[in-house]
PAMARDREN-127393 format. One record per atom (N, C-alpha, C, O, CB): y negated, x, z. Coordinates in steps of 0.1 Angstrom, whole numbers, padded with zeros to 4 digits, always signed. Each point is the difference from the previous one (the first is absolute). Glycine has a CB too. Layout:
# residues N
YXZ;...
This chain:
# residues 48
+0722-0239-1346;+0001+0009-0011;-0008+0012+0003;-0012+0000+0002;+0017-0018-0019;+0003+0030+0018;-0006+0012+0003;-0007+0003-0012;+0006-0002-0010;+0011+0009+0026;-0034-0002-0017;-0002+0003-0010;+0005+0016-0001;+0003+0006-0011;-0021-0027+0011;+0017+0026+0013;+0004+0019+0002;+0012+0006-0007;+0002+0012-0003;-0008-0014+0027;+0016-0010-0028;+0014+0007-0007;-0006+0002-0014;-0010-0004-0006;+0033-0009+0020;-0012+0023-0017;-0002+0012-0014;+0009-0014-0015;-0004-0003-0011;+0010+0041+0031;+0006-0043-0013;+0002-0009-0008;-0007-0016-0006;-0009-0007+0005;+0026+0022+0007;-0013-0017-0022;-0007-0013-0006;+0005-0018+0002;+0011-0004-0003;-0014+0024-0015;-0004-0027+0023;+0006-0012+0005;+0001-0010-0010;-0008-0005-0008;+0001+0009+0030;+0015-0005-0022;+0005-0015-0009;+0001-0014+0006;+0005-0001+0011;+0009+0017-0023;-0020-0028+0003;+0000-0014+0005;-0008+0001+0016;+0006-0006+0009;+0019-0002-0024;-0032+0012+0016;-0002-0004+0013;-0016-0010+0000;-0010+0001-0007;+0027+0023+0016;-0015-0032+0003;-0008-0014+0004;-0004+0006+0005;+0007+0010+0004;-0001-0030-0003;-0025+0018+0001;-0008+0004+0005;-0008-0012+0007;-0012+0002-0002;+0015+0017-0014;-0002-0028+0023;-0009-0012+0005;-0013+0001-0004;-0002+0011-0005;+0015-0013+0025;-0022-0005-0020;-0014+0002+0001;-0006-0007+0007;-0010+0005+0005;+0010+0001-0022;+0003-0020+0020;-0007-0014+0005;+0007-0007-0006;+0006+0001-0010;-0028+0003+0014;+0022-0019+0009;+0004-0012-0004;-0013-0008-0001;-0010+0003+0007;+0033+0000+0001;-0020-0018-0020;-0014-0007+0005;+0008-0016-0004;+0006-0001-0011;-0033+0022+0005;+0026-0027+0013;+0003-0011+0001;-0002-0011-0019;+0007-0009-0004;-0015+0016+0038;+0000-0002-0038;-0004-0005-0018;-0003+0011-0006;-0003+0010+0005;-0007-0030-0003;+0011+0016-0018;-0003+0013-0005;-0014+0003-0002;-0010-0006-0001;+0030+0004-0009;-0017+0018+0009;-0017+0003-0005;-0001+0008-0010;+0010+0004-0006;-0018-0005+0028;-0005+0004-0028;+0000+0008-0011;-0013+0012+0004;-0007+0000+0011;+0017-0023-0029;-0009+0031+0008;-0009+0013+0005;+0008+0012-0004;+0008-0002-0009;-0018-0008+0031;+0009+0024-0016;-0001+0012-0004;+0009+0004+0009;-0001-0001+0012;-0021+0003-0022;+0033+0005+0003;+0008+0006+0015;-0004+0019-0007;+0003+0004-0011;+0027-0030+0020;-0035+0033+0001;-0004+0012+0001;+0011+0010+0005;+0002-0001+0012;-0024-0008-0009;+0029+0018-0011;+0009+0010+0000;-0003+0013+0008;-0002+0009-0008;+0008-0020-0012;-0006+0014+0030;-0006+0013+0002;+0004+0008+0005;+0000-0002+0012;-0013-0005-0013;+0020+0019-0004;+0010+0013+0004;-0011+0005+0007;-0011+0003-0004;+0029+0002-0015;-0009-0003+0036;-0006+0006+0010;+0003+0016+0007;-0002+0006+0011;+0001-0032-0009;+0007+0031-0017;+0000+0015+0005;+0006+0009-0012;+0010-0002-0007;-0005-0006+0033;-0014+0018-0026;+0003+0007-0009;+0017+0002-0006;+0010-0007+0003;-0034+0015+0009;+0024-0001-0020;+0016+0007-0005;+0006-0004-0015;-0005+0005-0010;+0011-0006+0035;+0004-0006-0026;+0007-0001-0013;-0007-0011-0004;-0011-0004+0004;+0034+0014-0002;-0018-0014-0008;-0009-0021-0013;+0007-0007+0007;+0009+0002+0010;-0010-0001-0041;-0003-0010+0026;+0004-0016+0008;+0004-0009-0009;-0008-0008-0005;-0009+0007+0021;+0032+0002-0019;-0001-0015-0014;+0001-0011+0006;+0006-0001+0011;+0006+0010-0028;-0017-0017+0013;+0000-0014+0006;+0003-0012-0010;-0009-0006-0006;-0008+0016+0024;+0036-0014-0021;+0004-0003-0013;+0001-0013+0001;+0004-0006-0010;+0006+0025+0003;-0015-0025+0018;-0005-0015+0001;-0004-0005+0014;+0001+0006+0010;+0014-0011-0030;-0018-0008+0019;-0009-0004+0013;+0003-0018-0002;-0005-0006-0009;-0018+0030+0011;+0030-0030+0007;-0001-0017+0001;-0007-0001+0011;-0002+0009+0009;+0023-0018-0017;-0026-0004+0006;-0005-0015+0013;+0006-0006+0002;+0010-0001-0007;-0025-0003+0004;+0015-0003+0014;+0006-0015-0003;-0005-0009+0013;-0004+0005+0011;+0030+0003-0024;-0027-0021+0012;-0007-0005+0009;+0012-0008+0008;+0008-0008-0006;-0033+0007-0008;+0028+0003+0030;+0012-0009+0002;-0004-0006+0011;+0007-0008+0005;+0010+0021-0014;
């Protein structure tokens, strides 16, 4: 996912890590470059 385009993305997967069990803790959001807002209108886990 280009963050450089002027248009807005929809549904898109973002990976983060896999871990073999689940875990619990803090997942940290962090817009890495200036310009327009960031909505961010949801976020799953899942352990597989």
């Amino acid at each position: 996912m280009s963050l450089a385009s002027s248009g807005k993305h929809v549904r898109q997967l973002i990976p983060i890590g896999s871990w073999p069990t689940a875990r619990s803790g803090t997942l940290k959001v962090v817009v890495a470059a200036a310009g327009g807002p960031v909505h961010i209108e949801g976020l799953c886990a899942s352990v597989s």
